[in-house]
Every structure is written in C-alpha cells, then in structure tokens.
C-alpha positions as CSV (number, residue, x, y, z in Angstrom):
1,X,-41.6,-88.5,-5.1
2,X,-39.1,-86.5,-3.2
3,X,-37.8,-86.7,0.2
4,X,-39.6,-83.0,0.9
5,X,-42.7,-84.6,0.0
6,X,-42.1,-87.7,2.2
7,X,-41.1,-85.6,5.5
8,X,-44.3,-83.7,5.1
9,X,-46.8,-86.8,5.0
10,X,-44.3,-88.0,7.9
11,X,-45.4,-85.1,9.9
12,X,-48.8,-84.8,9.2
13,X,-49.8,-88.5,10.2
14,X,-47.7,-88.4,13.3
15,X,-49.0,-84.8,13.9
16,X,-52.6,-85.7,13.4
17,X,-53.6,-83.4,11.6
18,X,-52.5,-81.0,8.8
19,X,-52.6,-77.9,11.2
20,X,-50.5,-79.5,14.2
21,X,-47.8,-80.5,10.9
22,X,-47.6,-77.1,9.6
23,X,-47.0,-75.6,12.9
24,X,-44.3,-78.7,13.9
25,X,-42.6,-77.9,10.4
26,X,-42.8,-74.2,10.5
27,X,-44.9,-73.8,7.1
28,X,-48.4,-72.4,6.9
29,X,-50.8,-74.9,6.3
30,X,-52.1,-74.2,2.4
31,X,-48.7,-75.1,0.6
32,X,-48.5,-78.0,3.0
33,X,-52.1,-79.8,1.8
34,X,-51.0,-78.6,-1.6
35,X,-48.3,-81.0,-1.4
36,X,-49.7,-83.6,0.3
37,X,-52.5,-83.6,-2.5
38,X,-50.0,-83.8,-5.1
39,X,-47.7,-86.3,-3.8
40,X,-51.6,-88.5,-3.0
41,X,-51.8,-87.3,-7.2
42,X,-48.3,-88.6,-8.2
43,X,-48.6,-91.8,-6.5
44,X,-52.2,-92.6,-7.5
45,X,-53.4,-94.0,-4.7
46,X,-55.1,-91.6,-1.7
47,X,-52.9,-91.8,1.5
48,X,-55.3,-89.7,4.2
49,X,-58.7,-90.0,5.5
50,X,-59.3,-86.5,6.3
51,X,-62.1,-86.1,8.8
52,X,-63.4,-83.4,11.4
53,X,-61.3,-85.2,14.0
54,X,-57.7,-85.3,12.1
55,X,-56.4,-87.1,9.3
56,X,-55.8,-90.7,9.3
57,X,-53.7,-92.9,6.6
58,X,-55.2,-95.4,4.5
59,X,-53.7,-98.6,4.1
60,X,-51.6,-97.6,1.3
61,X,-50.7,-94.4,3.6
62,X,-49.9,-96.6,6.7
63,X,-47.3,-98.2,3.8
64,X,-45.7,-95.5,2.9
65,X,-45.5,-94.2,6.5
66,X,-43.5,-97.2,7.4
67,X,-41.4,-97.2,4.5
68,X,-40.9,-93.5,4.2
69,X,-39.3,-93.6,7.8
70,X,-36.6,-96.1,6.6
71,X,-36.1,-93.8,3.9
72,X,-35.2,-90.9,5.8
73,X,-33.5,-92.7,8.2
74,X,-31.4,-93.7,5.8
75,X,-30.6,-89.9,4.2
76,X,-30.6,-88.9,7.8
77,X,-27.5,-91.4,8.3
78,X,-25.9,-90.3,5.2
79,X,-25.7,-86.9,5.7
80,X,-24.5,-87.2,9.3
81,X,-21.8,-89.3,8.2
82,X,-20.8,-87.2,5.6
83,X,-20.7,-84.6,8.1
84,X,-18.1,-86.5,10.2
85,X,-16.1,-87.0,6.5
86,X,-16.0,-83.3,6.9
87,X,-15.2,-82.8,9.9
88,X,-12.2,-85.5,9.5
89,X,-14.1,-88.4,12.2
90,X,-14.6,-90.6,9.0
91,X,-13.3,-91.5,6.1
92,X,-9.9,-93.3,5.2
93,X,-6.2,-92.5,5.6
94,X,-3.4,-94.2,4.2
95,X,0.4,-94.1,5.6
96,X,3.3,-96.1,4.6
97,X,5.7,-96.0,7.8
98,X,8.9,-98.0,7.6
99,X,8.9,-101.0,9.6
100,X,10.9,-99.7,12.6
101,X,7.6,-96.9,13.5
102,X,5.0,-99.4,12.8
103,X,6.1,-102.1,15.4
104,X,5.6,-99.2,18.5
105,X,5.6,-96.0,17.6
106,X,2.7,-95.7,14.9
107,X,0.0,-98.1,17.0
108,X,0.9,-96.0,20.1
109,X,-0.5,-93.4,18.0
110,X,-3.3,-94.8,16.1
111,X,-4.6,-96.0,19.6
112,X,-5.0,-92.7,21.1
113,X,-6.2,-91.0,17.3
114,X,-8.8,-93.9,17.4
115,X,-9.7,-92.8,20.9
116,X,-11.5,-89.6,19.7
117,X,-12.1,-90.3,16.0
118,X,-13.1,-94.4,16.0
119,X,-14.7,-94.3,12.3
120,X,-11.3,-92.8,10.7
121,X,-9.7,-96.1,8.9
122,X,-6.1,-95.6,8.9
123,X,-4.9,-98.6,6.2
124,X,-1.1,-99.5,6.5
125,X,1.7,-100.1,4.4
126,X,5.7,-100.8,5.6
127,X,8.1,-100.0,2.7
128,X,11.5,-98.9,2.5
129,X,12.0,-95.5,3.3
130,X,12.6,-94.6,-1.0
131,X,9.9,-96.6,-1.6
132,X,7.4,-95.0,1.0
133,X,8.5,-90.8,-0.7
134,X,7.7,-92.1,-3.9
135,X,4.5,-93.6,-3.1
136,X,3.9,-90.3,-1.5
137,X,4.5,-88.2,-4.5
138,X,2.5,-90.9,-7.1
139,X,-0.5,-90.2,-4.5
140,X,-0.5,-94.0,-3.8
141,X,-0.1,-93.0,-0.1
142,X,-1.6,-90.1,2.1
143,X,1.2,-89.9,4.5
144,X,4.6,-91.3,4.8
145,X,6.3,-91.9,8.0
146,X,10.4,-92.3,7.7
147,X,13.5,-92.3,9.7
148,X,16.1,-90.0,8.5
149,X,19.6,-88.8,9.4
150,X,20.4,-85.2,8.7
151,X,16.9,-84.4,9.1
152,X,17.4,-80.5,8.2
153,X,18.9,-81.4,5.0
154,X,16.3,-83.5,3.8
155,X,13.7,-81.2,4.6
156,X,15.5,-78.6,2.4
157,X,15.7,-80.6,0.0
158,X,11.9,-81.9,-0.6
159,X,10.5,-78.4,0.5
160,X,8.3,-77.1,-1.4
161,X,7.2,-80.3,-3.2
162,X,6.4,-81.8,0.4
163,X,5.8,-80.7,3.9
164,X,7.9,-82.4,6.7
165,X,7.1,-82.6,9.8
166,X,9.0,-83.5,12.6
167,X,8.2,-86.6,14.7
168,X,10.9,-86.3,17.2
169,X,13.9,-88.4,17.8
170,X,15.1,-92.2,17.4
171,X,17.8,-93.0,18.9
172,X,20.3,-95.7,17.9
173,X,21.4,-98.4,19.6
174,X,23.6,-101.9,20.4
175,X,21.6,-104.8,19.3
176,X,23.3,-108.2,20.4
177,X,22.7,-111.7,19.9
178,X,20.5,-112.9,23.0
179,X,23.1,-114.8,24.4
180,X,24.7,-111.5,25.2
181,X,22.4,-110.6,28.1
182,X,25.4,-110.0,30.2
183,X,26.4,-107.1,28.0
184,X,27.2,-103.6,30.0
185,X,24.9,-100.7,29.7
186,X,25.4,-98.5,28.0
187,X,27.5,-100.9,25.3
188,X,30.8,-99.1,24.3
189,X,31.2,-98.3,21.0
190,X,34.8,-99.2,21.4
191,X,33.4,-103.3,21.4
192,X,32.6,-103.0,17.7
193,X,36.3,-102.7,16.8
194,X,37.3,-105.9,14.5
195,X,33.5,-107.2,14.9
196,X,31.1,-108.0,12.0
197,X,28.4,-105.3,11.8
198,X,25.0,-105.4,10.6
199,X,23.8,-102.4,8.5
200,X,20.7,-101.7,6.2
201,X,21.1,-100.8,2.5
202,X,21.7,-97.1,1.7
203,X,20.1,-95.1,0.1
204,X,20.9,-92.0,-1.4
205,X,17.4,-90.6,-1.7
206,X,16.7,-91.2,2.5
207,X,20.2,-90.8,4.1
208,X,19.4,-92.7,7.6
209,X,21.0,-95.4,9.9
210,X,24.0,-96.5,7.9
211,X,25.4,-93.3,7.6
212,X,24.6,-92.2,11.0
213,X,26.8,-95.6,12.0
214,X,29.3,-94.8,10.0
215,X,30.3,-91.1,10.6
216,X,30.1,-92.4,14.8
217,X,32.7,-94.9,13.9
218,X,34.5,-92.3,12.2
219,X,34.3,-90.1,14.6
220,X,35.5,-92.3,17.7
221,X,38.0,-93.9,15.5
222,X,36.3,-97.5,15.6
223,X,37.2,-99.6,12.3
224,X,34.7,-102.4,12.3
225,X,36.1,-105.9,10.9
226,X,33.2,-106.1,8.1
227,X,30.0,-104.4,7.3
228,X,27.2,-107.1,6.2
229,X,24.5,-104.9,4.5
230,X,20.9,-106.1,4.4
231,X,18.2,-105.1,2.2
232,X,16.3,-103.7,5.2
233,X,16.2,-103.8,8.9
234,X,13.7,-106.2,9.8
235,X,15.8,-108.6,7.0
236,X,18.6,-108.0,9.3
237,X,17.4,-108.6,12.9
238,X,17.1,-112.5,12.3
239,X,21.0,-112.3,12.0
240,X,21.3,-110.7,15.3
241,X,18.4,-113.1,16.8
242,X,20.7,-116.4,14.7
243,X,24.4,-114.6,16.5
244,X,25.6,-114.1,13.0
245,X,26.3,-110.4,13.4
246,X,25.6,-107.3,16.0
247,X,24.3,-104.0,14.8
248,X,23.8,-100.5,15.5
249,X,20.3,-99.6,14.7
250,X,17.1,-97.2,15.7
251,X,15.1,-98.0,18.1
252,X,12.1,-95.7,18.3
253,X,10.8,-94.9,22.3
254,X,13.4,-97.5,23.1
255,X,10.7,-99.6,22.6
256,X,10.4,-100.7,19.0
257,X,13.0,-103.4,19.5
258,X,11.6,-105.3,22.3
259,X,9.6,-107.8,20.4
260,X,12.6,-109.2,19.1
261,X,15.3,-111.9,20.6
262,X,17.8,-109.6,21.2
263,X,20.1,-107.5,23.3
264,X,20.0,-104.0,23.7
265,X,22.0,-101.3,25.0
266,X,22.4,-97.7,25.2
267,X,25.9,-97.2,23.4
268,X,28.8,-95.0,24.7
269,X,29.1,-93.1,23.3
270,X,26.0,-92.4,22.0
271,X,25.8,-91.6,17.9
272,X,23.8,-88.7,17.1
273,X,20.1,-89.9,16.7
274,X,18.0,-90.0,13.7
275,X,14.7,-88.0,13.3
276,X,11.2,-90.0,12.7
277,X,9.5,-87.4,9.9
278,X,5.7,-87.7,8.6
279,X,5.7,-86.6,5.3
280,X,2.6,-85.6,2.8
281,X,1.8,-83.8,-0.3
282,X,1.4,-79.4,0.3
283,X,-2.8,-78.8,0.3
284,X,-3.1,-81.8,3.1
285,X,-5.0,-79.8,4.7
286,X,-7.9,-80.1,2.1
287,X,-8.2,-83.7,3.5
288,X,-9.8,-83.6,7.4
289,X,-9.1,-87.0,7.9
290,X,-5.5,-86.0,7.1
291,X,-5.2,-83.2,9.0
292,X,-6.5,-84.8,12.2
293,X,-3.9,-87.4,12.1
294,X,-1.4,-84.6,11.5
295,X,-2.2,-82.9,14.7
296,X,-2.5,-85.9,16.5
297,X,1.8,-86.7,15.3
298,X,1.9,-83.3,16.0
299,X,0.7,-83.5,19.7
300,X,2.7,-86.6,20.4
301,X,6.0,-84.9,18.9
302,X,5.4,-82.2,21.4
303,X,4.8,-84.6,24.4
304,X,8.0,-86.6,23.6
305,X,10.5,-83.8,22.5
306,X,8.7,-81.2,25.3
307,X,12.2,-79.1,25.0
C-alpha cells in the first residue's frame, strides 16, 4: 500500500464520487479507478460501493478511511517538521559558553532566539574556556562561546580552522567582599596595592582575564601583595562572597555578576576589556539551526557595540 494510493481513496470517499476526486486531485478520472481497483486488489477486501448516486465505503473502507487519515497526518507532520529542520526552526544546537556568558548574557539571548524559533533546542554546556575550543574542534560542541583578551590575536591564530565572531565587549571589574558596600565607584585600581588578589588559572591556549589584570597592574604601577589563582572563576567568587580575597574579573552587561554576594565597582582606571567571541567549525552554515543562532549573536553584537 502506498501513501499515493491512500490519498486517493481519501479523496474519493470524502469527494463522493470518483469524478468530484479526480477533479479535487487534478488527475483524469481512468488512472484514478485504476488505482483505486488495485489498491481494493492488493488489500483483498472491496472498499467502495459504487452506485449511480456516488461511491460509498464498505465497512472495511470506512476502516481504512479512518485509519488512512492518521496516516497521513502523521507524514503530513513529518514532512512539515522536517521543513522547519531546513529552514533552521527545529532541530538541536549545542554551545559550550564559559560560565561567566551563561549566567546573563547567553539566556538574554536564547530568550529572544526562542521568541521566533521556539522548537530549536539549544542544550548547554559551561567549560573552561580550553576545554570549550577543543570540544569545538572534536565536534562534541556546535558552538563555543569564550571570553578572550587580545581578541585580534586569537582570531589570527585559529583562522582558517575556525570562524570567530565577535560578541562584543566584557568589561572587567572590582569585585569585593559584601561587607564592602561602602566602596567608591568607580574602585581605584590604586586600592589593590599590597592586597591579596583573586585570579583564574591561565591558560596559554585562551589568553583572558588574568593577563588582562596583570598588564593593568603593570601598567599603573600597582604590585599586588599575592595573587591566589583558582581553577576557574565561579571556583573563585565564594572567596570573594567568604572575604578571603578581592578580584578583578569580567562582568558581561555589568550584569553577569549580580547573582552573587558581592561588591562591584567600575575600576579607575579602567583595564582594557576583554571580548566575548562565538566560535564554530568553517561550513556552519550547512547547519540552519546553526546559522540562525549565528545571526541572532550577530544582531545582539550589533545592538550592544552599535559603534
């Protein structure tokens, strides 16, 4: 039985009659009783009562009517959803962010991509910045999000092997135990002289906030009194929230870090900021569902960078 076969019984018995179907399907109406008589053939079983009035279906026709139409329903369903695959409004995305984008940045954005394209599943991952590259280039990941200093640099180095584009800038900031709510804004820079200062691991692979921090201090002349590295920021911010130790770290929108039991400030000077980049694999574009998200980071780079 094939689905041909089933749309044309469909027609005639909602039709009436085998002329009214041919006309509704746009067929002349000799190869349409041809197939009706050999689907009636292959199925053993006669599905009409044809009579001067019409056609009417037997019980075993009033059957297949009723099942045939969940059928293709069904196929109907499929092929419109694999339309929207095509068209990049289904399907699944993957993107590995590091955990300083996904905490405001990255659902900012998946609120307003979900907006227009609600049956795209983005799924989630937070890794270190190395971490989320190489799951990139194993094809773990669709997308990676990171926060980089020396942006340019980067890029030229991963070009061709990866496209990079940019999501605008992160700025760094003071983040102070919460018992420092009396804190100027902006912070000087100048207060971190002699002070224990909180910084995330480097990483060779994805320079990013601790040498931003530490070509400011050089900069300004500031010599910290110790430098407590942490295997990654959200490790880190605990310390700050405990009064262990102050840092100097991104805060995305100056937004990301307002879940947190902290202080923060605008520093004076301000450091140079870092640069959020989205990451993926050349021939992205092959994937809709990619591509939408793509333009949708694209838009929102636009709309906070307009110059």
């Amino acid at each position: 039985m094939e689905l041909r076969q089933l749309r044309y019984f469909t027609a005639v018995v909602e039709a009436g009659s085998l002329t009214a179907a041919a006309e509704v399907l746009r067929i002349s109406q000799p190869p349409l009783s041809v197939a009706i008589a050999k689907l009636e053939r292959e199925v053993g079983v006669p599905l009409l009562v044809r009579s001067s009035r019409g056609v009417e279906p037997t019980s075993a026709g009033s059957y297949l009517l009723e099942a045939g139409t969940r059928v293709l329903d069904d196929v109907d369903e499929i092929a419109a959803a694999l339309r929207r695959f095509g068209t990049g409004a289904a399907g699944t995305v993957t993107l590995a962010a590091v955990p300083q984008l996904m905490w405001h940045r990255v659902p900012r954005l998946l609120r307003a991509h979900a907006a227009e394209v609600p049956d795209l599943e983005v799924r989630l991952v937070d890794p270190p910045p190395w971490t989320a590259i190489e799951m990139l280039s194993r094809r773990r990941v669709d997308l990676a999000a990171v926060v980089v200093a020396g942006h340019r640099r980067f890029a030229a180095r991963h070009r061709p092997a990866l496209d990079v584009l940019d999501w605008g800038e992160v700025p760094l900031v003071a983040v102070l135990p919460p018992d420092e709510t009396e804190a100027p804004d902006p912070y000087p820079l100048r207060a971190f002289e002699g002070e224990q200062v909180l910084l995330p691991r480097r990483a060779a692979a994805v320079p990013s906030v601790p040498e931003e921090v530490e070509a400011a201090f050089r900069r300004h002349g500031v010599t910290p009194g110790s430098v407590r590295t942490v295997e990654t920021l959200q490790a880190g911010l605990p310390l700050v929230e405990a009064g262990v130790a102050r840092g100097i770290l991104p805060d995305p929108d100056r937004a990301s870090l307002a879940r947190f039991d902290v202080v923060v400030r605008r520093l004076d000077p301000e450091p140079r900021p870092l640069r959020a980049l989205v990451v993926s694999r050349p021939g992205a574009d092959g994937d809709p569902g990619v591509t939408g998200l793509l333009r949708r980071i694209a838009r929102d780079a636009t709309r906070s960078n307009p110059g």
